[in-house]
N, C-alpha and C positions, 0 to 999 in steps of 0.2 A: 531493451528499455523497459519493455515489460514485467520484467524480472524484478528490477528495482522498484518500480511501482509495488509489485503483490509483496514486494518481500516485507512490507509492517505491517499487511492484512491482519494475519493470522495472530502475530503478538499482540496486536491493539485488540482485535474482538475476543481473547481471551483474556487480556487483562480489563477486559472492561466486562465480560461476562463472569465472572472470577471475584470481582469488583460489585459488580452489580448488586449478585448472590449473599455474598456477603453484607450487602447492603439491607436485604431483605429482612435479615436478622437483628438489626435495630429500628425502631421505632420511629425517632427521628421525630424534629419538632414538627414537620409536617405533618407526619403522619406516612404510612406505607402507602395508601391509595394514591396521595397527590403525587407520589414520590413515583410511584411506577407509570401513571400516567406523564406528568411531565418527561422521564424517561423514555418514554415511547413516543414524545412527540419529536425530543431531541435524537432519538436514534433514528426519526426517520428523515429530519431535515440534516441532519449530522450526512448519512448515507448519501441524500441527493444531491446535498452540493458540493462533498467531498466526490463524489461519480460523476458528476459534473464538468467541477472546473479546471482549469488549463488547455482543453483540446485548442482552442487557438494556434499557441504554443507545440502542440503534438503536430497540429497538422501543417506548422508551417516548416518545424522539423522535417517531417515525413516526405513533406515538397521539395528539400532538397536534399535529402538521403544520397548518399555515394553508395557506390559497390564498395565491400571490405577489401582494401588492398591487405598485403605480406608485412605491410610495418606494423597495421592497425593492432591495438593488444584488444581482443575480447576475452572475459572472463568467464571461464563455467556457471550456470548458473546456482551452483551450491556453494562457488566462492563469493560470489556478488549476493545473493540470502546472508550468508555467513557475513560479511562485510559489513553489510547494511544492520543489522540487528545487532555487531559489535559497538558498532560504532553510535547508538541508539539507544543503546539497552538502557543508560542513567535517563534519559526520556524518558520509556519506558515506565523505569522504577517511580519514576517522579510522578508519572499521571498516572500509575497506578496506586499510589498512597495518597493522592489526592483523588481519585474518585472513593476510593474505601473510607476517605477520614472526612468526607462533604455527605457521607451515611447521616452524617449524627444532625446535621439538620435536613438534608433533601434524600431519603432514601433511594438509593439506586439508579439516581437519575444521572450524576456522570459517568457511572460503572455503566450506562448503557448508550451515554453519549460517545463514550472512549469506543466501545463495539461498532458502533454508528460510524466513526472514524474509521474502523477496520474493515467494515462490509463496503466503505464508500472506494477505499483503495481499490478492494478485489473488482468490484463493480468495474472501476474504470481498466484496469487490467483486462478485462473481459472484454474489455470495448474497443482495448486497442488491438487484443488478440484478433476481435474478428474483422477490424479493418488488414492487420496483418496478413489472415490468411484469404482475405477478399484480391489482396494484392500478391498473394502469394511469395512472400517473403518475410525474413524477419530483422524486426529493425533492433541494434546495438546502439550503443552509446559508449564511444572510447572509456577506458577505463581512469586514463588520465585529465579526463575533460570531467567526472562525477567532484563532487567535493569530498576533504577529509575526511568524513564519515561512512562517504561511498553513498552518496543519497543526489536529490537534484536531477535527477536525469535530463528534466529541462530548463537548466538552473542558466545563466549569462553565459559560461566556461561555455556549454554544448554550442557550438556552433553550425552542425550537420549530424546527421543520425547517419549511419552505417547500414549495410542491407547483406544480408546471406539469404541463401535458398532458404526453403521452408525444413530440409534435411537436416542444417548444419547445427552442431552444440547439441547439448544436453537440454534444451529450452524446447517446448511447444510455444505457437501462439496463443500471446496472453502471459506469457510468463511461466505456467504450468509444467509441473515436471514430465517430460517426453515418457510416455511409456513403453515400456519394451515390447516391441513386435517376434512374434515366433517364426 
């Protein structure tokens, strides 16, 4: 479940840091000062409430988590990354040419609110990771229960989350890529 959380981390806070930068470079009817401060206010409320909200939701999942039976499909998690960011990318492109083209009156400030979006995902990822490995398990989400995009993880479809040992997949807690032990 984790997995699908972090997996628009990393595109949002570079399209918006990406975005931002480039923002820096026009003047903008504000002006750059109002434009990075407002920026900074929005990346950091952007962050908080996107880290935030839905635990309700997580934890009433996690409450009634099953063990993964032999039918359950889980996905790797560089096909569920993979998934999620196909299926996203025209997002993506979209808030990314509307933060770069909102330059020309507000500098930099949704180039750094779209980042704010992407540090508020990893955040919450982090926070289900360490309830994950508090419980010492890791929670899935059938593949067939996600929507068409591969997104949702706790969308109406989920009806229970799935649990494997903290060993099993390609996944650490949190969603993070496992790294290899010698």
């Amino acid at each position: 479940m984790a997995v699908v959380v972090r997996a628009g981390a990393a595109p949002l806070w570079w399209a918006g840091a990406v975005a931002a930068g480039a923002g820096l470079l026009v003047p903008g009817l504000t002006g750059r000062r109002i434009g990075v401060f407002a920026g900074a206010a929005l990346f950091l409320v952007a962050a908080a409430v996107v880290g935030r909200t839905g635990f309700g939701r997580y934890a009433e999942l996690a409450g009634r988590a099953e063990r993964a039976g032999r039918h359950d499909v889980l996905q790797d998690r560089a096909v569920t990354v993979r998934a999620w960011r196909r299926g996203h990318r025209w997002w993506l492109v979209l808030a990314f040419l509307l933060a770069a083209g909102s330059s020309v009156v507000v500098p930099a400030a949704l180039g750094m609110l779209l980042a704010g979006v992407g540090v508020g995902r990893w955040l919450k990822a982090v926070r289900i990771g360490r309830r994950e490995a508090g419980d010492g398990v890791l929670w899935w989400v059938r593949t067939d229960w996600l929507d068409a995009r591969g997104g949702r993880p706790v969308g109406p479809a989920v009806r229970a989350l799935r649990t494997t040992g903290p060993g099993a997949g390609d996944a650490a807690p949190g969603g993070a890529r496992r790294r290899a032990t010698r």
